[in-house]
N, C-alpha and C positions, 0 to 999 in steps of 0.2 A: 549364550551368544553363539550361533553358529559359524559356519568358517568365512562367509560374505561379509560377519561384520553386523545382519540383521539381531533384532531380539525375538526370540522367544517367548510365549506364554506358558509359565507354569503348567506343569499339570494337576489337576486337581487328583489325589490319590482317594480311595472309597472312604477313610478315614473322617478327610475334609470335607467330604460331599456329608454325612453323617454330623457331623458336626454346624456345619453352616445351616441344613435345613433344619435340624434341630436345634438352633436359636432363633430360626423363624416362625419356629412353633412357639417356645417357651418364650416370645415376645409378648404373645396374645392370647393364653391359655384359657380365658374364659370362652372365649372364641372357638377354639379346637374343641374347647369341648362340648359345645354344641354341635359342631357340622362332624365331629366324630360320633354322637349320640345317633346321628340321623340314620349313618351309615349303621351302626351298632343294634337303632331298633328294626331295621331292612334282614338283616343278617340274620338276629337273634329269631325272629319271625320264622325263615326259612329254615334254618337249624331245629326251630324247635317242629313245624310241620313235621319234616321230616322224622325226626328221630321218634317222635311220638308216633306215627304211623308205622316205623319200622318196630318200634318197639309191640304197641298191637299186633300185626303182623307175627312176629315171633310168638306170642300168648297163642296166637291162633292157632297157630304150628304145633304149641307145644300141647294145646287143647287136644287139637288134631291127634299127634301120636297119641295122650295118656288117652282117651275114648274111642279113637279109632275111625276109620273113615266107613267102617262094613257095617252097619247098623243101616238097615232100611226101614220104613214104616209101609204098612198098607190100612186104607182106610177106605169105608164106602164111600162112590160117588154119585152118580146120576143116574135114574134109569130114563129109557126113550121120551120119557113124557117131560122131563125137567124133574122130577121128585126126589127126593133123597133115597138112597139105593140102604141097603142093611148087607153086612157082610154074615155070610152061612156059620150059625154056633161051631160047625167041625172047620172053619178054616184053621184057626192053630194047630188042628192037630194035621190037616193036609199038609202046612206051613212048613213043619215039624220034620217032614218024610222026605223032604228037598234034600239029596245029599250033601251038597257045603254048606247049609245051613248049621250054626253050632248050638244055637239056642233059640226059643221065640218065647213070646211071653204076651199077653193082650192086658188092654185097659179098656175098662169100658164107660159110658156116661151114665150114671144110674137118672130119670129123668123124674123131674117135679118133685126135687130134691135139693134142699140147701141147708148148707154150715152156718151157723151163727157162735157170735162170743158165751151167747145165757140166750133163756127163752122170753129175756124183756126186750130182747132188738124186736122191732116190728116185723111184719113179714115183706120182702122185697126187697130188703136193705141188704143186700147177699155180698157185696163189696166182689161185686165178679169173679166169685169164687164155684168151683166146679164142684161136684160129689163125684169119682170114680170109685168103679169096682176094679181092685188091680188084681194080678195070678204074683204065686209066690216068687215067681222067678223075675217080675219085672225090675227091678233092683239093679241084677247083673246083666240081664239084655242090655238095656240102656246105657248100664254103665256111670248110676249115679251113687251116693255114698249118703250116709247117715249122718247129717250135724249132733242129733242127740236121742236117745233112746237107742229103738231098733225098728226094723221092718216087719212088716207083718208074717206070721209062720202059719204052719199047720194051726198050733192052738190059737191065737188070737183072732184068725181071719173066721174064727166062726161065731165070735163073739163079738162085742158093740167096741171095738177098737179100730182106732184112726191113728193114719199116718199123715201128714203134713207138710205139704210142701213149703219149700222157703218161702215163695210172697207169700201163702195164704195163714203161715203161721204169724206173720208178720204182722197184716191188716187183722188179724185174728186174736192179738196181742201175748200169744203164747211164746214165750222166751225159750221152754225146753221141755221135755216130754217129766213125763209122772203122774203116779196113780193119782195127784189132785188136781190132773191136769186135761180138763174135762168141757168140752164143746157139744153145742146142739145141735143135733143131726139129723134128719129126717123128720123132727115130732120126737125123739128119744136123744139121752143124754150117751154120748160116746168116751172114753176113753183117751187120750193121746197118747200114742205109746212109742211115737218118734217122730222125727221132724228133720226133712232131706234138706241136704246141700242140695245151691240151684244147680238144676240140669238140662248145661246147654245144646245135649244133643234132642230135646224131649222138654222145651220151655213150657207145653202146657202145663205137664208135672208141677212145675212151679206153685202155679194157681189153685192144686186142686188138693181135695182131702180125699182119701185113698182108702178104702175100705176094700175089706175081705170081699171074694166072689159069693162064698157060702152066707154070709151075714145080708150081701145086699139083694140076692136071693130072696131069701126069708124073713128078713123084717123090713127092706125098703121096696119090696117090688120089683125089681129089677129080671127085667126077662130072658138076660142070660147069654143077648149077644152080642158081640166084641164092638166095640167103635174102632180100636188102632190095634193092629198087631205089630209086633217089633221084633223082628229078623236080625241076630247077628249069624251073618254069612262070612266063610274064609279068603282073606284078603281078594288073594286071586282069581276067586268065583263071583265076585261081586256082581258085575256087569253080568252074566249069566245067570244068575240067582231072580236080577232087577228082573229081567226077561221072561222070567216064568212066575214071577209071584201072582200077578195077576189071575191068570189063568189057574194057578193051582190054587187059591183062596176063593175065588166063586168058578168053577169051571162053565159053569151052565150061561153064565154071562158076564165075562171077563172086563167087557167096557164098564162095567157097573164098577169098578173100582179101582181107588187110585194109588197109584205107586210111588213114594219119595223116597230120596237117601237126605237122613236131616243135615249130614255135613255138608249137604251144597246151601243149606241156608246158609251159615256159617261162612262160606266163602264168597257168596254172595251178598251178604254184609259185608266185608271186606272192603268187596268191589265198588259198593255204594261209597264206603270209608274214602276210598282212594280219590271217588270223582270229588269229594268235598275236599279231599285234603290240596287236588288241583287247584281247586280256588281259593283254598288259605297260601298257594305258594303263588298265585297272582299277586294276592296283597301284599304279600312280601316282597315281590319283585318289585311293585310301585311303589314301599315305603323304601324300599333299597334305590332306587332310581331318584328320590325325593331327596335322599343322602347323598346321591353322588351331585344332583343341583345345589344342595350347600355346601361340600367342597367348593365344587367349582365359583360357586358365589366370593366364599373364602378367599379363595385363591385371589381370584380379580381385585378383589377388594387390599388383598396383601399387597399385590401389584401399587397399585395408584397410589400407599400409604408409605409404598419405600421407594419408591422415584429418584430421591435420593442418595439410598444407599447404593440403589444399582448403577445409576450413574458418577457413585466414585468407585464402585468396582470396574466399571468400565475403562476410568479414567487412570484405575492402576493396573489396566492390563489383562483385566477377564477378558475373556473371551465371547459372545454370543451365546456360542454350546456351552461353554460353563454356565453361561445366566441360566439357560434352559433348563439345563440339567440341574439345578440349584432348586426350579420351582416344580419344576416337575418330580422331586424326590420329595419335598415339602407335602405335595398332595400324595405323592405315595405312601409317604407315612403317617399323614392323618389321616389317608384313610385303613392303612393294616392297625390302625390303633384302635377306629372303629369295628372293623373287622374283625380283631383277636379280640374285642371287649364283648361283640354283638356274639362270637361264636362259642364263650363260654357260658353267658344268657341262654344261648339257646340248648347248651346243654346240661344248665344247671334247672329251668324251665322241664325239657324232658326228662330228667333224673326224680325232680318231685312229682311232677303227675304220673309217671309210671311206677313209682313206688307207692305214689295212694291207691294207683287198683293197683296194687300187685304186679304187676308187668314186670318183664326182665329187662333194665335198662342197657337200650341200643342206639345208640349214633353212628350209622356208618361213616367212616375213614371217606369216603369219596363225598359226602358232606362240608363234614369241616374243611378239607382240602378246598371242595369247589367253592365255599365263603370265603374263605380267603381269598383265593383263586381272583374273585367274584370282585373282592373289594379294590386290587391290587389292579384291574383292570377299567375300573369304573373311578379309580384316581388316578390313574395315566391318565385318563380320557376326559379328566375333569381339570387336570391341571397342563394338559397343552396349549390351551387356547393363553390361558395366561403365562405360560413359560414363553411362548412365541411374542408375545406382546412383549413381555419385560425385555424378553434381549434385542426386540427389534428398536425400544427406546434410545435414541444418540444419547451420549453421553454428558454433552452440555446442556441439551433443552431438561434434562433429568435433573441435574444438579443445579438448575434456576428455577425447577418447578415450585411450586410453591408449598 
């Protein structure tokens, strides 16, 4: 009672605010836990976009460093007529003469040549698999690694031995190298003598079976000149190196071939990555938007079903802003209940799919914050319209309601 004589209204201390809107919850818990669900699968969706794309993102990075960005390829292109252009038999060793250049190494297409499992596959049935002639250094140019056996050397590459790439060993049904482990190769039975990890600077690698240059020479035909040569250049010569391969691999006519650095595919898939993942965080925003309408549905509905109760709070003294404040903490915590439920989803979500490929599990901090953030905004804004209704109700038409 103040000094006039008037009353006062309590203050409601955080405690009681906590307590009241949390028996509005625990009224109707089937309730909540739907129009918390909504918000939760909104969240969870956004959470998990994201952190799965950062977590790719980081693989890519760490791709990135273990292979290196300096690996370039050159490969013939067009000559004036539209024809397929041939790169000159001495360009690797012109290749070679480039000063930051640190290694090169060629592959080539050995042609009207195919891998089979045995010699009862029909012919044609090649499951898009390549024949290359590889040089002994391709290996460490590219930068890929041996799942089993070894790569080809001085002795095997002059004899009937094959190297295997991951898909082609795969469709090929060869699990792991060994002297019993034996594919059909040109009209002649080959060898497996190892079989690569995929190589994502060099995915053709992948597809194809890798025979000696001496071997493809001499028993499949093969004329001897290069399809792709592969330049590892030092870091900071890169760009300078791109610049002259051209020209130093056919001098006579430079347009005739083409120059890539394969880690812009790589980051280039990324980018493709990124625009799909823009549209997996639409949907998220519209099933997050979908949640804060059932809130607020929620809410209204709490409204019209306690008519009563707020009209005897009224009647003992709340206040208007305490009504307010009453409904509007009510959707704030049904919806951070949504929110903290949807944002552990979403990082329980990115923790398995990036541990099935391998990926290093990343959520960024400005993520979860901004779901939260997210929820905690979209329940004020859901539970206004009925905190204003409830305390604009009189107190007597409330407690005659029916």
């Amino acid at each position: 009672m103040s000094a006039a004589g008037t009353l006062r209204p309590a203050r409601l201390r955080p405690a009681d605010v906590v307590h009241i809107g949390g028996a509005g919850l625990r009224s109707r818990p089937t309730r909540v836990v739907l129009s918390a669900l909504g918000i939760a699968i909104g969240i969870a969706a956004m959470i998990a976009v994201v952190g799965i794309s950062t977590s790719s993102r980081e693989e890519l990075k760490r791709q990135l460093d273990a292979l290196g960005t300096n690996l370039l390829s050159v490969g013939p292109g067009q000559d004036l007529f539209g024809d397929d252009a041939q790169l000159p038999p001495e360009s690797v060793g012109m290749i070679g003469q480039i000063g930051p250049v640190m290694s090169v190494a060629a592959s080539a297409v050995v042609p009207d040549t195919a891998v089979y499992r045995n010699d009862l596959v029909l012919p044609g049935e090649t499951n898009s698999l390549a024949v290359l002639a590889a040089h002994l250094g391709l290996l460490d140019t590219v930068g890929a690694t041996v799942s089993s056996g070894a790569f080809l050397d001085t002795a095997t590459a002059q004899y009937p031995a094959v190297v295997l790439g991951a898909t082609a060993a795969d469709r090929l049904g060869v699990g792991a190298a060994g002297p019993e482990q034996t594919v059909y190769l040109g009209g002649q039975w080959f060898t497996v003598v190892g079989v690569l990890d995929p190589v994502p600077l060099a995915p053709e690698l992948d597809t194809a079976a890798l025979v000696g240059w001496p071997v493809a020479e001499s028993l499949l035909g093969f004329d001897g000149l290069p399809t792709t040569v592969y330049a590892r250049a030092m870091e900071d010569a890169v760009g300078a190196v791109q610049q002259v391969l051209a020209a130093t691999a056919n001098p006579e006519a430079p347009n005739e071939v083409d120059v890539a650095r394969p880690s812009d595919a790589l980051v280039a898939q990324a980018a493709a990555d990124s625009t799909l993942n823009a549209l997996l965080l639409g949907l998220g925003a519209v099933a997050l938007l979908v949640g804060g309408v059932g809130v607020a549905n929620t809410m209204v509905i709490s409204v019209l079903e306690r008519r009563a109760e707020i009209g005897l709070r009224r009647s003992l003294g709340a206040t208007r802003g305490q009504i307010r404040l009453q409904f509007v903490f009510e959707a704030l915590l049904l919806s951070a209940l949504g929110g903290v439920g949807g944002v552990l989803t979403g990082i329980a979500v990115t923790a398995g799919y990036a541990t099935a490929q391998g990926w290093p599990v990343v959520v960024p901090a400005w993520a979860m914050g901004g779901g939260i953030g997210a929820t905690l905004l979209i329940g004020a804004l859901a539970g206004l319209y009925p905190a204003v209704r409830a305390a604009r109700l009189a107190p007597a038409l409330a407690l005659t309601a029916p």
